[in-house]
Backbone as numpy.savetxt, mean C-alpha at the origin, in Angstrom:
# Nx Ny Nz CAx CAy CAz Cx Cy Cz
-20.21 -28.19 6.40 -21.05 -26.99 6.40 -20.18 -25.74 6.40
-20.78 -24.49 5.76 -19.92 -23.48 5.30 -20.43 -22.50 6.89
-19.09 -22.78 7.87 -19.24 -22.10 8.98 -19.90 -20.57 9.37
-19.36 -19.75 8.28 -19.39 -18.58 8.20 -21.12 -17.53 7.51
-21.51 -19.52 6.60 -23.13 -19.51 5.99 -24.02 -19.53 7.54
-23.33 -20.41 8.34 -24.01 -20.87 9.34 -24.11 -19.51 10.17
-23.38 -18.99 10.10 -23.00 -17.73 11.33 -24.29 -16.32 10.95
-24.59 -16.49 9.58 -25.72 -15.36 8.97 -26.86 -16.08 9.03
-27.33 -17.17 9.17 -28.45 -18.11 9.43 -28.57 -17.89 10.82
-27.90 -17.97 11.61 -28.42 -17.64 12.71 -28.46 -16.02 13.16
-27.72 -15.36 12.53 -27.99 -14.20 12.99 -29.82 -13.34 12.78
-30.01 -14.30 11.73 -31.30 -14.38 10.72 -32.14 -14.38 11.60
-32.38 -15.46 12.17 -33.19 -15.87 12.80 -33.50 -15.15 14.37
-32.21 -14.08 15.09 -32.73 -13.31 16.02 -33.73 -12.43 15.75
-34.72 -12.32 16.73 -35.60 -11.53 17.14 -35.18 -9.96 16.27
-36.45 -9.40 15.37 -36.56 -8.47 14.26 -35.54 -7.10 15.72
-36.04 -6.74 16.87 -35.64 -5.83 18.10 -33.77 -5.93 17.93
-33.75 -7.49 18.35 -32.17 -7.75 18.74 -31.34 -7.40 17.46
-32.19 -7.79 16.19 -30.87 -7.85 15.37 -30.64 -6.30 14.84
-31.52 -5.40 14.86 -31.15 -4.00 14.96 -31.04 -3.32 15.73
-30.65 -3.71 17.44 -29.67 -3.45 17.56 -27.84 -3.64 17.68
-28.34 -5.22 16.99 -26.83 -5.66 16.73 -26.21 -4.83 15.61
-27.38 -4.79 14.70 -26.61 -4.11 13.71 -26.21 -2.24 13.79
-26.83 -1.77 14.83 -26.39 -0.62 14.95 -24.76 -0.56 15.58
-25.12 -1.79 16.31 -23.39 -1.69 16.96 -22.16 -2.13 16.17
-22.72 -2.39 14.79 -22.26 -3.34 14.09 -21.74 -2.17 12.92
-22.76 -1.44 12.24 -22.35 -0.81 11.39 -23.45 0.40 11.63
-22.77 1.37 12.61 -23.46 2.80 12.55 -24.44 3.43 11.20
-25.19 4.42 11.91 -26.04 4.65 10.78 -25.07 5.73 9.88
-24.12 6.51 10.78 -22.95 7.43 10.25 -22.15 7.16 9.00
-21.54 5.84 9.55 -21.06 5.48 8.77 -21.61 4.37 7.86
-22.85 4.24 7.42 -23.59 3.63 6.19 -23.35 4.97 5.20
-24.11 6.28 5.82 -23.71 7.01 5.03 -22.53 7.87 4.24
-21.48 7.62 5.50 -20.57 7.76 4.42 -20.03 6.48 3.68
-20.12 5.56 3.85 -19.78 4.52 2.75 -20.55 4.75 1.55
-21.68 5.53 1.47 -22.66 5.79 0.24 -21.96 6.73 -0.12
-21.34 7.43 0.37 -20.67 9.14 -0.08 -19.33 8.95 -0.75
-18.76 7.74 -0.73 -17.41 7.84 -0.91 -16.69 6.21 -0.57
-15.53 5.98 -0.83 -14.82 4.73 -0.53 -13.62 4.98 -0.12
-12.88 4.30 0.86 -11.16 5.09 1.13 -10.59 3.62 0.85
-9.68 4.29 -0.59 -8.18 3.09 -0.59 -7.15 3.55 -0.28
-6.50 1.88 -0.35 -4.87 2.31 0.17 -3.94 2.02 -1.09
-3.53 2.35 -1.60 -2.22 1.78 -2.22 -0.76 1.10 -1.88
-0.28 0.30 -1.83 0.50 -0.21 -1.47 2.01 -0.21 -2.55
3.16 -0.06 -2.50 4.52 -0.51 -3.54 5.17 -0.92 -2.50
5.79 -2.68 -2.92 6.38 -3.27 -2.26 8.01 -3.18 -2.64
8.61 -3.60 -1.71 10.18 -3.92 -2.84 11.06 -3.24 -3.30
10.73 -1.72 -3.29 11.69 -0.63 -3.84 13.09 -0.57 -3.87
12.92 -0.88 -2.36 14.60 -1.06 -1.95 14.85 -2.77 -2.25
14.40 -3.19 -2.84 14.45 -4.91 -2.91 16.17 -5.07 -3.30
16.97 -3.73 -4.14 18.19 -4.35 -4.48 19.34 -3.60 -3.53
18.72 -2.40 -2.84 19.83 -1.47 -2.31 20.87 -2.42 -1.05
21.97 -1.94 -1.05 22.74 -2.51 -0.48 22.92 -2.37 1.26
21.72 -2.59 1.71 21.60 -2.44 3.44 22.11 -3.54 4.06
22.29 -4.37 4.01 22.63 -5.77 4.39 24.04 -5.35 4.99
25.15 -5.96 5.73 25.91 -6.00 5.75 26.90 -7.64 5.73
27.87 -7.82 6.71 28.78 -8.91 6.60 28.04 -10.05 8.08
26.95 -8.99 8.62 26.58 -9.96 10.10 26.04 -11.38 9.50
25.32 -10.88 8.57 24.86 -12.49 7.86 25.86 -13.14 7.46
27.11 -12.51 7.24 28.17 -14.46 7.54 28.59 -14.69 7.91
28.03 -14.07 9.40 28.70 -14.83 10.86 29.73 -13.66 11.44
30.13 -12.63 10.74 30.80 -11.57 11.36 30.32 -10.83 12.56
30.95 -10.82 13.83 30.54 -10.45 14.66 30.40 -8.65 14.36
29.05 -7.99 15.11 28.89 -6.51 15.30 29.85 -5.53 15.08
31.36 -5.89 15.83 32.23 -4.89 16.24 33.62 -5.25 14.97
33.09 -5.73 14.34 34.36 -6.45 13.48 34.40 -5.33 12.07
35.42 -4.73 12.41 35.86 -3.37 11.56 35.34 -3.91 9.72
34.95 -4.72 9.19 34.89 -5.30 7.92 33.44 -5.12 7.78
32.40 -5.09 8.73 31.09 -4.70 8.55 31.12 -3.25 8.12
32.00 -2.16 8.97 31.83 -1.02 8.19 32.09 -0.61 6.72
33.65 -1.12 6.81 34.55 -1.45 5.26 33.39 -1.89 4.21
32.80 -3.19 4.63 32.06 -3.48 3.22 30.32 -2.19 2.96
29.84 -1.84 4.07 28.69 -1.30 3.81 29.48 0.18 2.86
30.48 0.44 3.78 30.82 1.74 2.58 31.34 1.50 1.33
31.33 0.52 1.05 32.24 0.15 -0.49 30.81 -0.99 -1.15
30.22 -1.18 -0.51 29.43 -2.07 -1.47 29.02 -1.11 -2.53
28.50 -1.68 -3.80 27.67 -0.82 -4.46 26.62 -1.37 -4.84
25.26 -1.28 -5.12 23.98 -1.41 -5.49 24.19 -2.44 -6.63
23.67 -3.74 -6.18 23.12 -4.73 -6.89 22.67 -4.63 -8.40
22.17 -4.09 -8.66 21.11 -3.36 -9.32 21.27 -1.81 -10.12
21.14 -1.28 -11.10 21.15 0.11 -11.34 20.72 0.83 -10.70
20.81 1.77 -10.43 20.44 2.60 -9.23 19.39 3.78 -10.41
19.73 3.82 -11.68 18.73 4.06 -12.15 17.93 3.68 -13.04
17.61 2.25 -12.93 16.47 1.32 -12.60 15.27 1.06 -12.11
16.58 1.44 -10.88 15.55 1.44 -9.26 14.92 2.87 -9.47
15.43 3.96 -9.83 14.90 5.29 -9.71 13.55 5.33 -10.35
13.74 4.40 -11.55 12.77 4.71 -12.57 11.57 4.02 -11.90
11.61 2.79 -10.90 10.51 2.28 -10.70 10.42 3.03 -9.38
10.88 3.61 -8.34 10.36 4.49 -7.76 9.39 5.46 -8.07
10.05 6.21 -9.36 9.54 7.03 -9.97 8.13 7.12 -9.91
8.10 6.11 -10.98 6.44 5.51 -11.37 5.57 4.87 -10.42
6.07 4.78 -9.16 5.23 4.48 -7.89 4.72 5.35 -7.04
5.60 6.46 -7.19 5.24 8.07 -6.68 4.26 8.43 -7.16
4.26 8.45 -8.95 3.50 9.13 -9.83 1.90 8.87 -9.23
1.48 7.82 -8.80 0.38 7.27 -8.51 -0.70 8.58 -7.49
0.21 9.12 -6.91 -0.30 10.27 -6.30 -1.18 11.14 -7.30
-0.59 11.67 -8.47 -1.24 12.11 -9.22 -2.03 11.56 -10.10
-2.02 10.13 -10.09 -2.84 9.41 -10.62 -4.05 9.49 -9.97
-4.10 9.20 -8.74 -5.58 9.61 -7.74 -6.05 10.79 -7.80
-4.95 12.05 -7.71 -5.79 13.27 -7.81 -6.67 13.78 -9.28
-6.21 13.37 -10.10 -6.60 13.41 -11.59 -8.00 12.61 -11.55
-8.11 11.71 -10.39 -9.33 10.74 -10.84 -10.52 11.32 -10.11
-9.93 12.37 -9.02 -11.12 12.63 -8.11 -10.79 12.26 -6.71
-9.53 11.87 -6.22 -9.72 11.66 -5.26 -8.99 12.46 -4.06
-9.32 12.59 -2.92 -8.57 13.41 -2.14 -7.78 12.77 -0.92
-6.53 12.97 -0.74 -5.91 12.11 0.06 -6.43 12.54 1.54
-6.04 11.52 2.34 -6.76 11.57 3.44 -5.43 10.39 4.58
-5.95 10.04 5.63 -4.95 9.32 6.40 -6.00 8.31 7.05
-5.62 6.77 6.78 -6.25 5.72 7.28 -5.34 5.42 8.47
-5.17 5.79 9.34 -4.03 5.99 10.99 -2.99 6.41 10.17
-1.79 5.76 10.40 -0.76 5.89 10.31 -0.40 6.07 8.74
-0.88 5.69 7.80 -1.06 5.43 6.43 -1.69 6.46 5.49
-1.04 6.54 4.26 -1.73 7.41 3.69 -3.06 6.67 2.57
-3.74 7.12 2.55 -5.40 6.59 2.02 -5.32 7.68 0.82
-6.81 7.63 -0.22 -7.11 8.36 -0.65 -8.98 7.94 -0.64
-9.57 8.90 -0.58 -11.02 9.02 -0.27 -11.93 9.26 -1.73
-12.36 8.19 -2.52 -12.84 8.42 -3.59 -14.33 8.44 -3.51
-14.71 9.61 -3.92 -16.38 9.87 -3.84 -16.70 9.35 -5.21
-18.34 8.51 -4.75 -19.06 7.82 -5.73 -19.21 7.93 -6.86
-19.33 9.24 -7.31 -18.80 9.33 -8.24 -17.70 9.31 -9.43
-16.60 8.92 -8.35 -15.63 8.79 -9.47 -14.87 8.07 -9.13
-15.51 6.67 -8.37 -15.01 5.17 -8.07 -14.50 5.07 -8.92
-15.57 4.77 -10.02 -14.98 3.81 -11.30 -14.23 4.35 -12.02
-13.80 5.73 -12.53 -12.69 5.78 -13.13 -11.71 5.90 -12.63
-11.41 5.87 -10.85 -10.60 5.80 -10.44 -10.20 4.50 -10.41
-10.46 3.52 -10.15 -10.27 1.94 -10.06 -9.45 1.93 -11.00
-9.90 2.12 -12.29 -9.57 1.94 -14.15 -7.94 2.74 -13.97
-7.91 3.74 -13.53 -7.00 4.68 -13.38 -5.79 3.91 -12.77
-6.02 3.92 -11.72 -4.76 3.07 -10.40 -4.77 1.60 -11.23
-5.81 0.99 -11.57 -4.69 -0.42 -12.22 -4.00 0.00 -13.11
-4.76 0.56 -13.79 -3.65 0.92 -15.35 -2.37 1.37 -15.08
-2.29 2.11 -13.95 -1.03 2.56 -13.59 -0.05 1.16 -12.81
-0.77 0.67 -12.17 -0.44 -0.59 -11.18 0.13 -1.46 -12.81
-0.40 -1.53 -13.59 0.05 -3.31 -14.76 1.24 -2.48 -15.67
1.01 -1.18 -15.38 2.41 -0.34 -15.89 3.52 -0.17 -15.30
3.63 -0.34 -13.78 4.59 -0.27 -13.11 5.16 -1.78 -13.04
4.18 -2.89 -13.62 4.66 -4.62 -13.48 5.25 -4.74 -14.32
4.90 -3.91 -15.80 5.30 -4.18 -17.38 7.11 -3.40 -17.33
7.33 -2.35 -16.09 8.09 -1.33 -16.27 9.08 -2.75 -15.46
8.73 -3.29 -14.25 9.36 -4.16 -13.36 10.08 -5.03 -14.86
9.16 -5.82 -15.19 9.29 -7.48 -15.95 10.33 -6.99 -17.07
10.07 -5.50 -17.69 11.44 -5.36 -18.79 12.64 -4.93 -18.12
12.76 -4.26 -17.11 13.78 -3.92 -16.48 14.54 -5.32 -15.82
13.90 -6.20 -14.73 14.62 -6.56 -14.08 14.22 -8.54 -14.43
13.18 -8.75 -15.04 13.05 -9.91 -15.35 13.09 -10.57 -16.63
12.55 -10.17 -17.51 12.84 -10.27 -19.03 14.88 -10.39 -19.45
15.52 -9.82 -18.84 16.48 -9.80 -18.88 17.32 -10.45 -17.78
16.88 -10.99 -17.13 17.16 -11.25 -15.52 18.69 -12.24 -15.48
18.88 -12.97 -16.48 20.41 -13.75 -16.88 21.57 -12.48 -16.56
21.36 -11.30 -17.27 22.35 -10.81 -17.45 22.35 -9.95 -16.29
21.05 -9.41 -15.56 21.00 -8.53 -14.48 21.98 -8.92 -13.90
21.67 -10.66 -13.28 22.39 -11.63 -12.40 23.81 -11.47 -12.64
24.12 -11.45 -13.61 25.90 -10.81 -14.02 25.98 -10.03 -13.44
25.55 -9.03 -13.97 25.99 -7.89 -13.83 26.06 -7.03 -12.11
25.04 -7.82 -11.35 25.22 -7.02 -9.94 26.03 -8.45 -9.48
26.37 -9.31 -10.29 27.57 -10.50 -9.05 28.67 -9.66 -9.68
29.03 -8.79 -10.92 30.56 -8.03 -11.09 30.17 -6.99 -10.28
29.31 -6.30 -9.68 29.46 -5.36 -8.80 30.17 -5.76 -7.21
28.88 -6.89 -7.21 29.28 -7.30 -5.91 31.08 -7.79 -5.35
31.30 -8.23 -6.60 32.94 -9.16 -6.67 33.76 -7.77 -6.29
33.27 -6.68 -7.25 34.20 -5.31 -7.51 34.04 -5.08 -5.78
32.88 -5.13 -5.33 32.68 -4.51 -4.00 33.23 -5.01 -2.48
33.30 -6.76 -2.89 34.37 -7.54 -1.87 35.82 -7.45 -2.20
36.15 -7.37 -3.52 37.39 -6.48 -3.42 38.32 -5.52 -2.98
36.92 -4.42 -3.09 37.61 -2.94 -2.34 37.58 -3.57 -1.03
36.69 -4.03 -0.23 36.58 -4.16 1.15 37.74 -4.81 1.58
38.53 -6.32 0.69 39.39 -6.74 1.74 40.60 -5.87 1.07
40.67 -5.41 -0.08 42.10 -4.38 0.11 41.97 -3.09 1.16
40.90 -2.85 1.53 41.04 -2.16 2.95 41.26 -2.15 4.08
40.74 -3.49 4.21 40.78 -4.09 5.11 42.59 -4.82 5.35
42.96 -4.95 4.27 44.12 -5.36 4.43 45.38 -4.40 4.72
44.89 -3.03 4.24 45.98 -1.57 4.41 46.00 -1.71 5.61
44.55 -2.05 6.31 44.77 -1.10 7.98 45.33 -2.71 8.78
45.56 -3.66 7.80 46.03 -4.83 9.12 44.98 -5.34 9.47
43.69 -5.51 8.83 42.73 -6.31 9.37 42.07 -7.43 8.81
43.18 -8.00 8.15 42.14 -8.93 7.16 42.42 -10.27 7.67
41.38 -10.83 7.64 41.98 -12.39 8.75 41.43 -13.61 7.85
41.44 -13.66 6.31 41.60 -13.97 5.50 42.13 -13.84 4.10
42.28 -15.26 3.03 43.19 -14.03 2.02 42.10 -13.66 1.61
42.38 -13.05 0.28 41.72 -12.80 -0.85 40.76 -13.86 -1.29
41.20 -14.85 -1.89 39.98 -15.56 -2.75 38.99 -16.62 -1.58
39.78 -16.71 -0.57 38.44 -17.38 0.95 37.56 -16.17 1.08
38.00 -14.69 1.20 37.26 -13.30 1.29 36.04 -13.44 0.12
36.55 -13.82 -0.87 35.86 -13.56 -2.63 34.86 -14.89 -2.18
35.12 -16.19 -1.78 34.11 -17.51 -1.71 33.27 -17.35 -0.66
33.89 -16.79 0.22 32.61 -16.39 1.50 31.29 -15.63 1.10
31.68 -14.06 0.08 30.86 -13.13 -0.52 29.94 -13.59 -1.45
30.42 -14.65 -1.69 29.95 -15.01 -3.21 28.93 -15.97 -2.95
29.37 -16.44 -1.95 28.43 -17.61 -1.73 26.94 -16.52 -1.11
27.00 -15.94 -0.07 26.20 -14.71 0.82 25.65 -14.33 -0.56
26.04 -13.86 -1.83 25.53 -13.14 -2.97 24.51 -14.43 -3.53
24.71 -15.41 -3.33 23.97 -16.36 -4.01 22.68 -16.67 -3.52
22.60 -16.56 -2.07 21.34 -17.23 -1.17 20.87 -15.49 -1.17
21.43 -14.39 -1.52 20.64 -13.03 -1.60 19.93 -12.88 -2.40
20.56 -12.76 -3.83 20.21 -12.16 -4.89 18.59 -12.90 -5.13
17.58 -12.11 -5.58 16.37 -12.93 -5.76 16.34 -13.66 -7.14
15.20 -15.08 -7.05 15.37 -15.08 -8.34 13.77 -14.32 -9.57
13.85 -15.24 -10.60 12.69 -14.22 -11.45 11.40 -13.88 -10.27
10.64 -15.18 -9.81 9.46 -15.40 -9.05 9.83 -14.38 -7.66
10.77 -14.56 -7.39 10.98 -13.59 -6.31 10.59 -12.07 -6.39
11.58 -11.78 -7.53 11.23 -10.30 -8.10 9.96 -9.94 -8.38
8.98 -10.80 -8.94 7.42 -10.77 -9.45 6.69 -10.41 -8.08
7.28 -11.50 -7.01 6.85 -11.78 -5.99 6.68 -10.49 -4.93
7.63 -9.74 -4.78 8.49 -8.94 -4.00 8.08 -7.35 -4.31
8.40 -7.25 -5.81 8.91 -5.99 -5.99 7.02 -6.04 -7.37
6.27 -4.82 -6.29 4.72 -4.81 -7.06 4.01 -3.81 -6.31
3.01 -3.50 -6.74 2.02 -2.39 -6.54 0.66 -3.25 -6.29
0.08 -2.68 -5.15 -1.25 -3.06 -5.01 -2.24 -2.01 -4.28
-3.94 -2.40 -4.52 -4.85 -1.70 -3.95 -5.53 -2.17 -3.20
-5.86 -1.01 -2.28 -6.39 -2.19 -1.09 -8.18 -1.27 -0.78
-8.91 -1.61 -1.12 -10.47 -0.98 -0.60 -10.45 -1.41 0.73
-10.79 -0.32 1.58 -11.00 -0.75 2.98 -12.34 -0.42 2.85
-12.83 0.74 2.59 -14.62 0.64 3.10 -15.29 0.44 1.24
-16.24 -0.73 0.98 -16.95 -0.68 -0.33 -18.28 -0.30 -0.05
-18.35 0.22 -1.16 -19.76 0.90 -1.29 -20.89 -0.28 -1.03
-21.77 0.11 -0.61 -22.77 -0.74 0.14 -23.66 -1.38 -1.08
-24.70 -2.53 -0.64 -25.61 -3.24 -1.78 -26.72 -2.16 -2.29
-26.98 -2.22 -3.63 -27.89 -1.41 -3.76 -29.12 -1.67 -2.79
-29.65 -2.67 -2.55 -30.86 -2.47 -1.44 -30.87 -1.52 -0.27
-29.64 -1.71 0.77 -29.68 -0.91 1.06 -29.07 0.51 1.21
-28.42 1.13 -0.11 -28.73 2.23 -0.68 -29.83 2.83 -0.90
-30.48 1.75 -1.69 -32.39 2.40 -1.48 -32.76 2.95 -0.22
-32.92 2.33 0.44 -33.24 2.13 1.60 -32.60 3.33 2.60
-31.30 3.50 2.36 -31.04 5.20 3.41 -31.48 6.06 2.47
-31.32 5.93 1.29 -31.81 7.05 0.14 -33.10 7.82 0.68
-34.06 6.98 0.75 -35.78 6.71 1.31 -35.58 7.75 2.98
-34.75 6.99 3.74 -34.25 7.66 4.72 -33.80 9.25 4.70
-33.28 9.65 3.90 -32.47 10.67 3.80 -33.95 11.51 2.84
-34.13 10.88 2.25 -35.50 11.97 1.75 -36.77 12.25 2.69
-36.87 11.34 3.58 -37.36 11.39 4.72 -37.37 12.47 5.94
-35.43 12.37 5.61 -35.04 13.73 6.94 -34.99 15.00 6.26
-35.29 15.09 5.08 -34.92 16.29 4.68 -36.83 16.66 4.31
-38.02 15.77 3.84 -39.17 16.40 4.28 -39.44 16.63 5.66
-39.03 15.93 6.91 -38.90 16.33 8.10 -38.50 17.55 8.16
-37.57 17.95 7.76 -36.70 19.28 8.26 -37.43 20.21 7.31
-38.03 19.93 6.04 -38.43 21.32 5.36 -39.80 21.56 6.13
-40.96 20.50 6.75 -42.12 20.64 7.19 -41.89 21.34 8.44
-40.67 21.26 9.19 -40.23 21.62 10.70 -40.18 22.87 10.92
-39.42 23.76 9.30 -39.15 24.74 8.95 -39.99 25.80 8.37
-40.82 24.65 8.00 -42.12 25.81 7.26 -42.94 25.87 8.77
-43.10 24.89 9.59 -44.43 25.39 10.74 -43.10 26.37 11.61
-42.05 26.55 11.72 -41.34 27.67 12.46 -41.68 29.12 11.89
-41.92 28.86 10.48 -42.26 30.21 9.95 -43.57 30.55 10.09
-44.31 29.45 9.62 -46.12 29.98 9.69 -45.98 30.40 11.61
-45.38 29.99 12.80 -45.52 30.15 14.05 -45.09 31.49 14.43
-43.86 32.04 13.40 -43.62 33.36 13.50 -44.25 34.11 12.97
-44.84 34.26 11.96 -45.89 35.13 11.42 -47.15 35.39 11.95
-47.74 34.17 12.41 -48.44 34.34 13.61 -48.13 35.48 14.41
-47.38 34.60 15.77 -46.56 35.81 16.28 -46.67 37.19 15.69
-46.27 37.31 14.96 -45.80 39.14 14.01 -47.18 39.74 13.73
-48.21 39.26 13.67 -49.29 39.39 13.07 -49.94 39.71 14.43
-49.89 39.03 15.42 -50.48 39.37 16.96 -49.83 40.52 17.62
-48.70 40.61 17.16 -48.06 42.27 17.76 -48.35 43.61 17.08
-49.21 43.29 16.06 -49.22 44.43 15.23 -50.95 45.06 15.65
């Protein structure tokens, strides 16, 4: 049995009293209406830094204080083109103006930045942010996967160039407590269990959207619609007997 079928079957079946007020505690009448007014997404870009060189030598067993962790972080160089990486930054930024162009106004879901798209211009915003989202995958797959044999070259000659400088520095100041090519098989090996492979990169380095509040079922849309035309003949009938009560009034003082 589909647990979760079971869980709305019984909610079904409480008393017409109980289940509105479950559902008030459940989903305010406030916020029905703004879910009718509007939707807030998030956008997400994963991976940016997926190639920059933060890592240091602790992952191969080098202790904290061991002068060769500094040596290599300042001499490594970026895996990766660095303007590569710029370019897919780039186009992950751009997305900002991709939302404002569609209608939407940024806003803050806590800590996070959101953008607040009113009903009206859901849908070309949706259309908008993927198109931009399968452009930033198409920008990923020619840059770093379509070609991905030679990438793999090309940041293991960085990396080689980069354990190089480190143990000839390491060796000026008297600190090298290996030679050269045990220095070069240690790195190399660390470069191997790093570097990602294609599925990784697909995996890793991507853009996504996230709807936190969706627009409600049309039923009950009807249904506050009815409501809301409701409070607003309330309030014009409320408004007209305040006036016929003052004229009164004005009419008795004269």
């Amino acid at each position: 049995m589909n647990i979760q079928r079971q869980l709305y079957q019984d909610l079904a079946q409480l008393p017409p009293q109980e289940l509105a007020r479950l559902l008030t505690e459940v989903l305010p009448y406030g916020e029905i209406k703004a879910r009718m007014d509007g939707t807030v997404v998030l956008i997400h870009a994963y991976g940016l830094r997926r190639f920059q060189s933060t890592a240091d030598l602790l992952e191969l067993g080098i202790p904290e204080d061991d002068p060769r962790n500094e040596v290599f972080t300042a001499t490594m160089q970026s895996l990766v083109s660095e303007k590569i990486q710029n370019e897919l930054r780039n186009h992950a930024a751009r997305v900002g103006t991709v939302c404002r162009d569609a209608g939407a106004i940024e806003v803050w879901e806590g800590p996070r930045k959101a953008w607040w798209v009113p009903v009206a211009c859901f849908e070309g915003f949706i259309n908008a942010v993927d198109s931009h989202i399968e452009e930033f995958a198409l920008l990923r797959d020619r840059h770093l996967v379509d070609g991905y044999e030679e990438l793999r070259r090309e940041a293991e000659r960085n990396y080689t160039a980069s354990l190089r400088a480190a143990w000839a520095d390491l060796a000026s100041a008297n600190h090298h407590g290996s030679s050269l090519e045990e220095y070069l098989e240690s790195g190399l090996d660390y470069f191997a269990q790093r570097f990602p492979t294609r599925k990784e990169i697909k995996r890793d380095i991507r853009m996504e959207m996230e709807i936190v509040s969706k627009s409600l079922p049309p039923l009950i849309t009807r249904r506050v619609e009815k409501m809301r035309e409701a409070e607003v003949d309330a309030l014009t009938a409320e408004a007209a007997l305040r006036r016929a009560r003052a004229n009164r009034e004005a009419e008795q003082m004269q």
